[in-house]
N, C-alpha and C positions, 0 to 999 in steps of 0.2 A: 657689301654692306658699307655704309655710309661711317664715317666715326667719327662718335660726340662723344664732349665731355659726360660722364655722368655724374659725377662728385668731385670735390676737393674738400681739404681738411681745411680747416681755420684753426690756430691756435686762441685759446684765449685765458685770460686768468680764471674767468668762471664760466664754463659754456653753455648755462644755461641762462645765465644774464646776458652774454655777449649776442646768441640768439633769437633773443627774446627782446634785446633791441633792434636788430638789424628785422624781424618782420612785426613788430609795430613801427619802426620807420620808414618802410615801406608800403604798411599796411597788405601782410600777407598774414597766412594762417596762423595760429600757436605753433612753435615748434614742437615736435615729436622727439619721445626721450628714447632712443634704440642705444642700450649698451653704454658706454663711454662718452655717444655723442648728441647734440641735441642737433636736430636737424631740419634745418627751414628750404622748401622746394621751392626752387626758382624756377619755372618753365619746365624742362625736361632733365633737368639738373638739379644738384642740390648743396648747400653749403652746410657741412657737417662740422659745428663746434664741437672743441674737445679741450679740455682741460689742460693745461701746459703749468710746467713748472718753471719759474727764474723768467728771465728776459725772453718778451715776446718781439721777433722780428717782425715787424711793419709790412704789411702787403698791399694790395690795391687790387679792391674789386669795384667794377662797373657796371651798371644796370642800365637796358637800355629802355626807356619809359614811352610811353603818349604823351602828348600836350597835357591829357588832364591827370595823368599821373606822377607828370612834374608838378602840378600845381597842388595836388594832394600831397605830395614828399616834402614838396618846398616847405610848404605850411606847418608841417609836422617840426623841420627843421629848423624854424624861425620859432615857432610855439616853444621847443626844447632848448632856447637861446642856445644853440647850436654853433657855435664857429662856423664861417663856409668861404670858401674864397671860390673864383672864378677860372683858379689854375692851379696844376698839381703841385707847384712849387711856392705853394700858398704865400704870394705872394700878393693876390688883388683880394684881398679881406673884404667881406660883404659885398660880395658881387659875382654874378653871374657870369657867364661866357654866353656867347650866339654867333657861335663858331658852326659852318656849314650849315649855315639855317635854323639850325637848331638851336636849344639852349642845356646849360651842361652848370652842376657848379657841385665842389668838392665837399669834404666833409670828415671829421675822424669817427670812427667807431669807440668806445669805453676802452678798448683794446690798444690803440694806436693806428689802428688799419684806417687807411684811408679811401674812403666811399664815396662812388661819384655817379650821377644820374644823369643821362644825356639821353635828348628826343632824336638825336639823327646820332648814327654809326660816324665818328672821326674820317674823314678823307669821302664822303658821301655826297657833298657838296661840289666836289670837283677844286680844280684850280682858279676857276673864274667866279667862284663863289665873294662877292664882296667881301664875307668874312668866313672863307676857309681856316680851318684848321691851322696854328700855325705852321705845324709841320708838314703843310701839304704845300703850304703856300706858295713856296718859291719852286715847286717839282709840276712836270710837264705831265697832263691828265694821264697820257701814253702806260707812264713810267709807275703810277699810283690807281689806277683804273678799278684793279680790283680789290686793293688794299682797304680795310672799312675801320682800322682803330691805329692809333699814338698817341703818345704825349709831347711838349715840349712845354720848356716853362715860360714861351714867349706869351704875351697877353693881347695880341690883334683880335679884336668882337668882344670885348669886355663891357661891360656893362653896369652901372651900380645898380642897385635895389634898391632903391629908396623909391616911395611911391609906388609909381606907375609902372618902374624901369623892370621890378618884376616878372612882366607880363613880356612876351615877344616884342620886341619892334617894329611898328606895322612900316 
């Protein structure tokens, strides 16, 4: 048998608001109230908010999207004057990444979690990608081949948003 994730818990101050942002900003279904938790299906998985009390620890979830369901998330997140930077270590504020071809850009949840949507898997582009990853960047294809996700807070394929810069880079 093959083994996937099937759930993890989210903490959140209130989890039926913290779920009910995360799939209107995604544009997925209402979340479903089972028990304790409010639960939004991602795929074959599912992210089950739950109620937490006192200080909630920061985590980081990834969504990996299509071209037009970055441009549907974007919109939502621009709409919601939303914070977004182009790097985990929110450091390139309004602005995208277009890292392995793809394009990628961060974002916090009501919670403190920080949410990130990217069209290509991290390290998917390869090492000779103009704008790999930066984590991949200086590593030989050999060594990273079958690895598809990182982070680092370097900013190589940054990108602003203003206008046009939105859109992929033709």
């Amino acid at each position: 048998m093959a083994i996937r994730l099937n759930h993890t818990i989210v903490a959140a101050h209130d989890n039926e608001a913290g779920a009910k942002f995360l799939s209107e900003i995604l544009g997925l279904p209402a979340p479903s109230i089972i028990g304790p938790f409010a639960v939004v299906p991602v795929c074959d998985t599912s992210l089950d908010f739950v109620t937490a009390d006192g200080e909630i620890t920061s985590q980081h979830y990834a969504f990996l999207v299509d071209e037009r369901e970055f441009d549907e998330v974007f919109d939502r997140i621009r709409e919601r004057r939303l914070t977004y930077w182009a790097d985990p270590g929110r450091r390139e504020r309004d602005k995208i990444n277009t890292w392995d071809g793809g394009r990628g850009v961060y974002f916090d949840d009501p919670n403190g979690h920080l949410l990130e949507i990217i069209t290509r898997p991290y390290g998917s582009g390869g090492t000779t990608s103009s704008r790999s990853h930066p984590l991949f960047a200086g590593a030989s294809s050999d060594d990273h081949k079958d690895r598809r996700s990182g982070h680092s807070s370097k900013t190589s394929g940054v990108v602003a948003t203003e206008e046009q810069s939105d859109r992929r880079e033709e």
